[in-house]
C-alpha positions as CSV (number, residue, x, y, z in Angstrom):
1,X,22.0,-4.3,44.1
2,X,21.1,-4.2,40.2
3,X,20.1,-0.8,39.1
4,X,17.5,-1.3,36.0
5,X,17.5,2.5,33.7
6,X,14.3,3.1,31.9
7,X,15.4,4.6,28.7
8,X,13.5,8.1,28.2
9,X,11.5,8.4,24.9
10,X,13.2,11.0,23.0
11,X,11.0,12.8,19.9
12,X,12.8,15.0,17.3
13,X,9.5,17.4,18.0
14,X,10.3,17.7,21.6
15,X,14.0,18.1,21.4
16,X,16.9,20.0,20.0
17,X,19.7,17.7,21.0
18,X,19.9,14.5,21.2
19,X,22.5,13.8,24.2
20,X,25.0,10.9,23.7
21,X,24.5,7.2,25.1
22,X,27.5,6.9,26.7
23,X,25.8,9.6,29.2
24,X,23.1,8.1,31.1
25,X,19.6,9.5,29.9
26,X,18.2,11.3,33.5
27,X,15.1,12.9,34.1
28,X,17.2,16.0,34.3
29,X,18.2,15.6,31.0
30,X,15.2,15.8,30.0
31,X,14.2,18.9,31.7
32,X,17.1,20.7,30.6
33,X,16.9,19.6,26.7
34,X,13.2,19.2,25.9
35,X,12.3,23.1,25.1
36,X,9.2,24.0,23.9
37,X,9.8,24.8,20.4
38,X,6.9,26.8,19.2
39,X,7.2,28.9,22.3
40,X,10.5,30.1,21.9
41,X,9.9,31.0,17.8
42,X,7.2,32.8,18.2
43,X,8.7,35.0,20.5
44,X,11.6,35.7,18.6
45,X,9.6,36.6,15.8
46,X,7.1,38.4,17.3
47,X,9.7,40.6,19.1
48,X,11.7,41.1,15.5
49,X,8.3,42.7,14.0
50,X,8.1,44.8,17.2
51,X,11.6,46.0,16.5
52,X,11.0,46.5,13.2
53,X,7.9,48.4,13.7
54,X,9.3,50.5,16.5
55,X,12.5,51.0,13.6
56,X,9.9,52.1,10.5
57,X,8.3,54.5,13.0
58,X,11.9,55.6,14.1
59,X,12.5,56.7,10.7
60,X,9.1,58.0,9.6
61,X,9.1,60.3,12.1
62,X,12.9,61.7,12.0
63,X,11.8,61.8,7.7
64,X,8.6,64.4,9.1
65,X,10.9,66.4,11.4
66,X,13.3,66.7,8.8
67,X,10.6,67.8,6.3
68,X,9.3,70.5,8.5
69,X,12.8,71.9,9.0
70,X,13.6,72.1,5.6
71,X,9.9,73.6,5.1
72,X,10.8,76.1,8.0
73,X,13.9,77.1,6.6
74,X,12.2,77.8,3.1
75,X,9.7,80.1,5.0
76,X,12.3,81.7,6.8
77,X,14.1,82.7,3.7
78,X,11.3,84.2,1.7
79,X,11.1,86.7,4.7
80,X,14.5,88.2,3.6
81,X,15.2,91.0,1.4
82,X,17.5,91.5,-1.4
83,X,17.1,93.5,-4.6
84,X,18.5,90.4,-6.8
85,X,15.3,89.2,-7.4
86,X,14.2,92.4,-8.9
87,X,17.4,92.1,-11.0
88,X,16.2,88.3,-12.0
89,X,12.6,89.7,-12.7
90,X,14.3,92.3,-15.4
91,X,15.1,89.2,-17.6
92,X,11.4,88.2,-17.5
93,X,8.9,88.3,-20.7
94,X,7.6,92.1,-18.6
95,X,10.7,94.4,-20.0
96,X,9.9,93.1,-23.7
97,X,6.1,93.8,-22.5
98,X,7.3,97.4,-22.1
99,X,9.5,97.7,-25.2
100,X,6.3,96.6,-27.1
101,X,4.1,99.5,-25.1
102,X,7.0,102.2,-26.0
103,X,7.8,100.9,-29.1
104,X,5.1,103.9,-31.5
105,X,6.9,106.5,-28.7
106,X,10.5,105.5,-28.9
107,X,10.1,105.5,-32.9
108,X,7.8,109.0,-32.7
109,X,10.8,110.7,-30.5
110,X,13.8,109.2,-33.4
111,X,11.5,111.0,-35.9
112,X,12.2,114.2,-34.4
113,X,15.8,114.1,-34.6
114,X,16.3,115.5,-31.6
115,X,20.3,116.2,-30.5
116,X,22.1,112.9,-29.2
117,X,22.9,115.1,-25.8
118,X,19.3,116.2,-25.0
119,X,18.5,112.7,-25.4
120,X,21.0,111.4,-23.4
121,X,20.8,113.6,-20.9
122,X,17.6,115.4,-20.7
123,X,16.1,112.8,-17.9
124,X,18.8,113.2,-15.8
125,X,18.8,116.9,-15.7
126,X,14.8,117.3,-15.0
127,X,15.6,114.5,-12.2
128,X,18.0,116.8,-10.6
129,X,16.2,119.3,-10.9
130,X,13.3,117.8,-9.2
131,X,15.4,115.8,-6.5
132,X,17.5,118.7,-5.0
133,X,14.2,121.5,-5.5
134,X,11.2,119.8,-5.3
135,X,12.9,117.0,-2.9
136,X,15.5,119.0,-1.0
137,X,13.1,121.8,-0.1
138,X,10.3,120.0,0.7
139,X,12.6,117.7,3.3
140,X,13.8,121.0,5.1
141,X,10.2,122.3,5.6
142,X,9.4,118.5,6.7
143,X,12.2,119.4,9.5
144,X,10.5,123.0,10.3
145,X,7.5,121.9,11.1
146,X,8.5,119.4,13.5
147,X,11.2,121.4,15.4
148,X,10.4,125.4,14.8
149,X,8.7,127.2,17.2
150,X,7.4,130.3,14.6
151,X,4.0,129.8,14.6
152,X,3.6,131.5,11.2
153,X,6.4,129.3,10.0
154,X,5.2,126.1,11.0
155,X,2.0,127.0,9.2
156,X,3.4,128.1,6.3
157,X,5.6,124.7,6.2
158,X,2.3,122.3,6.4
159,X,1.1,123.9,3.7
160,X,4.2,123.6,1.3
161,X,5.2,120.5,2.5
162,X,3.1,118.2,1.1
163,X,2.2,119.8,-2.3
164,X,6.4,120.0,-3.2
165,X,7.0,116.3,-2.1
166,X,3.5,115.6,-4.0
167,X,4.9,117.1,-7.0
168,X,7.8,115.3,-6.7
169,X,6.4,111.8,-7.0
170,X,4.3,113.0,-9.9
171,X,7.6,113.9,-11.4
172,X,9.4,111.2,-10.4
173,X,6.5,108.8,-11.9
174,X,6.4,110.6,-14.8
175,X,10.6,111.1,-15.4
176,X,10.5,107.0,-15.1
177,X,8.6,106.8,-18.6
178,X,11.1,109.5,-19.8
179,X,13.6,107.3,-19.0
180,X,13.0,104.3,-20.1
181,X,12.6,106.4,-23.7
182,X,15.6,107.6,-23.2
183,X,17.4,103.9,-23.0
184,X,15.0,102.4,-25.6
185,X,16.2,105.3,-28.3
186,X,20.0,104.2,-27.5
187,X,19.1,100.7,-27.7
188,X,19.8,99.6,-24.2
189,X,18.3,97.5,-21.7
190,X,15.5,99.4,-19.3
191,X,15.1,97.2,-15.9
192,X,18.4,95.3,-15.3
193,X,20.6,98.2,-14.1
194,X,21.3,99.1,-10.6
195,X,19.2,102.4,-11.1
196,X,16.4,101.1,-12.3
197,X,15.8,99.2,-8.9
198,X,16.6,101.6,-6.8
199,X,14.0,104.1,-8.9
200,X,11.8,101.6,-8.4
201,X,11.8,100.8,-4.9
202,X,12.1,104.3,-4.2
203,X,9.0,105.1,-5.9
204,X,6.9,102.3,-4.1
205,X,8.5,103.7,-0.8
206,X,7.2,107.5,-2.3
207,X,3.7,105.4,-2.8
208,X,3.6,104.3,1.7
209,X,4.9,108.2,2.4
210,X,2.1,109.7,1.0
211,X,-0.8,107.6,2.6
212,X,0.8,107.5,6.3
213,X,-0.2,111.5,7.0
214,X,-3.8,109.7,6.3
215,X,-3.7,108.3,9.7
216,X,-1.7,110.2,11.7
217,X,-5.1,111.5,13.8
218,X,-5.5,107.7,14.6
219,X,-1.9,107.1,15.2
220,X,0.7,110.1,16.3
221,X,3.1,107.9,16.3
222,X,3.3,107.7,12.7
223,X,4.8,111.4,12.6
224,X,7.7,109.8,13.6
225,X,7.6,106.7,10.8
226,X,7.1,109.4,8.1
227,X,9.8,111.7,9.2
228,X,12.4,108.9,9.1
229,X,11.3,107.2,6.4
230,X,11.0,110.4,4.4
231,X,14.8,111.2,5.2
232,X,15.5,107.3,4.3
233,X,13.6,108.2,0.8
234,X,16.0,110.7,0.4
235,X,18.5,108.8,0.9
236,X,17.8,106.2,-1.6
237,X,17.0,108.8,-4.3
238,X,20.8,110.4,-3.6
239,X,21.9,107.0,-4.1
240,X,19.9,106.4,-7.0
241,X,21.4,110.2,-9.0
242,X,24.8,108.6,-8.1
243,X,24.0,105.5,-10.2
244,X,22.0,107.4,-12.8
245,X,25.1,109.2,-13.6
246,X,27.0,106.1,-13.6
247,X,24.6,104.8,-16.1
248,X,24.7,107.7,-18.4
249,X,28.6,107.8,-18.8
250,X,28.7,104.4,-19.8
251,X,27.2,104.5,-22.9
């Protein structure tokens, strides 16, 4: 028997390989080596751009979540406290402001001549004075009205209570400009000590402590806010006679 073999047209378009002749060209061959070019390349790119795009996307969003944890952080920290920033805002163009404002006082007061110790140490004294008086008083009759049981007392108590801690702001407000003279006629800095933030923050918490017995009909429960953060002011202003003392032996 004579076997007769067709040879199989082969095309470079239609093929990736081109199998040997000493292997006999089958159509098996052909169905395992003719592969449909264009289909196979456009697949392969077509799932590299997906990939790609499913990468950028990848990216861009782990780029926005990091962006609105760092943005979250940054809130979060403007929430906390610290007096440094007070310290910081010393340094600013506002303490010259004030030597400028003082400056015809400061010069007025050196014409007097006045003795280097009343100078010095006149604005502490008339602090004192008002702090353990004025302050320390009016805090005990703050206590008496809340916890006596004297009738006449508690009367007398609400009606002496809030004109001595009044006058002690007033003071206190007014002591501030006496001692920033004082500093500006020994040629030292006003707002970057210790004591000046503490005056200062004690005088804004002075500012809340005389507009919460404004709403106490509304809210009774306020009595409660004022008497402890009365006895916190206190507190602070202790704190801040410790430093003013520190302040005046240093110089």
């Amino acid at each position: 028997m004579a076997v007769v073999s067709t040879p199989i047209p082969l095309s470079l378009k239609n093929a990736y390989f081109l199998p040997s002749s000493s292997f006999p060209s089958t159509s098996a061959t052909e169905t395992v080596f003719k592969i449909p070019s264009n289909t196979r390349k456009r697949g392969f790119f077509q799932s590299s751009f997906r990939l790609r795009n499913e990468y950028v996307e990848g990216v861009d969003r782990s780029r926005i979540e990091e962006i609105k944890h760092l943005n979250e952080s940054k809130e979060t920290l403007l929430y906390s406290f610290t007096p440094l920033p007070l310290l910081f805002a010393a340094a600013l163009p506002g303490a010259g402001t004030v030597r400028s404002l003082f400056g015809p006082f400061v010069e007025l007061v050196k014409s007097w001549n006045l003795p280097d110790w009343l100078v010095h140490w006149g604005h502490p004294g008339n602090m004192a004075v008002v702090l353990f008086a004025m302050g320390g008083y009016g805090t005990y009759l703050g206590f008496r009205i809340r916890y006596s049981d004297d009738v006449e007392e508690k009367a007398y108590a609400k009606e002496l209570h809030p004109k001595l801690l009044g006058g002690m702001f007033f003071f206190f407000a007014l002591g501030a400009t006496g001692g920033i003279t004082s500093l500006l006629t020994s040629d030292k800095p006003i707002f970057e000590s210790p004591h000046a933030v503490t005056g200062f923050i004690g005088l804004t918490l002075l500012t809340i402590q005389t507009i919460l017995p404004a709403l106490f009909e509304g809210n009774p429960g306020l009595r409660n806010v004022h008497g402890i953060l009365g006895s916190g002011i206190m507190t602070l202003f202790l704190i801040h006679a410790a430093l003013g003392l520190q302040l005046g032996l240093s110089y």
